[in-house]
C-alpha positions, 0 to 999 in steps of 0.5 A, a space after each residue: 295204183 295201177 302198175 300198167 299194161 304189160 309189155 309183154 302181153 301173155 298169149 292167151 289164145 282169144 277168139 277172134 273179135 277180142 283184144 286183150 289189155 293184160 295188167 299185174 295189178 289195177 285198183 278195178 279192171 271195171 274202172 280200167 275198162 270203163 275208162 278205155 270204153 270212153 276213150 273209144 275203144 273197141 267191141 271185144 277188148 278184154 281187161 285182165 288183171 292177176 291181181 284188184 287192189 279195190 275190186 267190187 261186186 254188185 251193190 258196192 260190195 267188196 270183191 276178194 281180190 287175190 292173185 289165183 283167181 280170175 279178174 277181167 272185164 269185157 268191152 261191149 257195144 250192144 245198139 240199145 239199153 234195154 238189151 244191158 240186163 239181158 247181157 247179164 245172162 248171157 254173161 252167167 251163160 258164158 262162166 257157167 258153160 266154161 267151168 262146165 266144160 272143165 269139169 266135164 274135162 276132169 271126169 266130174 259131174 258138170 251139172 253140179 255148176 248151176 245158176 243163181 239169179 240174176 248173175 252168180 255162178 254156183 258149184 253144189 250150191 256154193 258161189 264160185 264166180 260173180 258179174 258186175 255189169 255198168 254201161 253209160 247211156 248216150 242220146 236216143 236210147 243207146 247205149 254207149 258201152 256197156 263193161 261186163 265185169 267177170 270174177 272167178 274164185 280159181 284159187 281163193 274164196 272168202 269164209 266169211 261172206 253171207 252166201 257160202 263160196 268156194 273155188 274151183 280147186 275146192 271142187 276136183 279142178 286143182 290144174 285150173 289156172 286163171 288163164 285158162 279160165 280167161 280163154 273159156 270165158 271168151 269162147 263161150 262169150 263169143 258163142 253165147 253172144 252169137 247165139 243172142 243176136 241170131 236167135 234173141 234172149 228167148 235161147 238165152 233165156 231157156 239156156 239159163 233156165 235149164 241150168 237154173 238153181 232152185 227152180 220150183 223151190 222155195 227161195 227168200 229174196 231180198 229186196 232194198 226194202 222188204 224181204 219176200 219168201 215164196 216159190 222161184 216159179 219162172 223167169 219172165 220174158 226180159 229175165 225177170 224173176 216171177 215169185 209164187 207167194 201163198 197170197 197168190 199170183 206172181 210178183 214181178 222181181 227185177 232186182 235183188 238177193 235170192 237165198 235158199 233156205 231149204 234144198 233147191 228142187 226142180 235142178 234135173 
C-alpha cells in the first residue's frame, strides 16, 4: 500500500539535475521508481520513503524497513548495459564518502567506513547500509533505465542477519538524521557520477579499492553453487573480483557473498 506523494514535498537541498518524489510509506521505493522509470521519468529523480512495507535487498532478501532509516532510489539513464554493474560501485562510492564525511564532521575516525564487495557498506566491519540495482534493457544494447536502490541503518539494524549489522547512531553519529543522510548521498552521487563519465571506471575503480575491506586477506565467497576460500587479491578491470586459491591462479568471481573468517588485512 502506498500512501502517496507527499503534498508538501520536504526541503532537501539536492543538487542540481535531481528531483524528488517524497512518500511516508511504499511497499518498495525500488518498485515506485521502476515504474516512474517506465512512465518516462527523468535522469536524477530521487524516490524516498521514511518508511518500506516490503522492502529487499540482493538475492530477494528481505531488507528492515523501520522509520529512522534511509530508503530511496535513484533514476539513471546510463547509454549502455555494460556500464549497469560499474554503477554499483560508483554507488558504494557515493554511501561510503557520505557517511565519511559525517564521521569525519563528528571528530571520528573516517576510515573506519570500508567497502565490501560488491556493494555494502561497512563501519569497523559491520554492514551499515546496502544497494539493489535493477534496470530494464531496450534493443541495441542499451539500457532503458537503470534504478539505484539505496539503504542505510540510520537508526535501526537487525540482530539476527548472517553478517554482522549496525547503524550510524551505534557508531558516534546519533544527531544523523535520514535526510541529512538523503542529501550527502546525492552529492556525492552526483560527483562520483561526474568523476565516471570525465575520468572512466578506472577512477572509480581505484577510489574503491583504497577504501576496500579485507584486501589481501583471506575472504570465503559464496557462490549459488559452491563456496570458495582464498585470498581477495584485486578487482579486475570491470569490478570483477579476483581470488588467489593454493591451487594457484585467480579466478574471476563476478557474482556473490564474501565473509571474513579471519582479521581483514591490507585496509591502510
Amino acid at each position: 500500500m502506498t500512501s502517496g506523494p507527499s503534498s508538501t514535498q520536504p526541503a532537501i537541498p539536492l543538487p542540481e539535475g535531481f528531483r524528488l518524489v517524497a512518500f511516508e510509506s511504499v511497499g518498495s521505493t525500488n518498485d515506485e521508481a521502476k515504474n516512474l522509470a517506465r512512465d518516462g521519468a527523468e535522469e536524477g529523480t530521487v524516490v524516498w520513503a521514511l518508511h518500506q512495507e516490503a522492502g529487499r535487498g540482493r538475492r530477494g532478501r528481505t531488507w528492515v524497513s523501520r522509520k529512522g532509516n534511509l530508503y530511496c532510489s535513484i533514476i539513471l539513464r546510463p547509454d549502455r548495459v555494460e556500464s549497469a554493474p560499474q554503477v554499483s560501485f560508483i554507488a558504494a562510492l557515493a554511501v561510503g564518502s557520505a557517511i565519511r564525511e559525517m564521521l569525519a564532521n563528528a571528530g571520528e575516525d573516517e576510515k573506519r567506513c570500508r567497502y565490501k564487495w560488491p556493494n555494502d557498506i561497512l563501519i569497523d566491519g559491520r554492514k551499515v547500509s546496502g544497494i539493489l540495482l535493477e534496470s530494464e534493457p531496450s534493443a541495441g544494447g542499451k539500457l532503458e533505465w537503470l534504478v539505484l536502490g539505496v539503504g542505510v541503518n540510520v537508526r535501526h539494524f537487525p540482530d539476527d542477519t548472517e553478517y554482522p549489522a549496525t547503524a550510524l547512531v551505534a557508531e558516534g553519529l546519533s544527531d544523523v538524521q535520514p535526510e541529512a543522510m538523503l542529501e550527502g548521498v546525492v552529492r556525492h552521487l552526483q560527483r562520483w557520477l561526474a568523476i565516471w563519465r570525465s575520468e572512466g571506471f578506472t577512477a572509480i575503480r581505484a577510489g574503491w579499492l583504497d577504501g576496500a575491506h579485507g584486501l589481501g586477506g583471506p575472504i570465503t565467497v559464496r557462490l549459488t553453487d559452491r563456496t570458495l576460500a582464498g585470498v581477495f587479491r584485486d578487482l579486475d578491470a570491470d569490478g570483477a573480483l579476483q581470488l588467489d586459491q593454493d591451487t594457484g591462479g585467480a579466478l574471476r568471481i563476478t557474482a556473490g557473498d564474501v565473509f571474513f573468517s579471519l582479521p581483514a588485512s591490507g585496509e591502510g
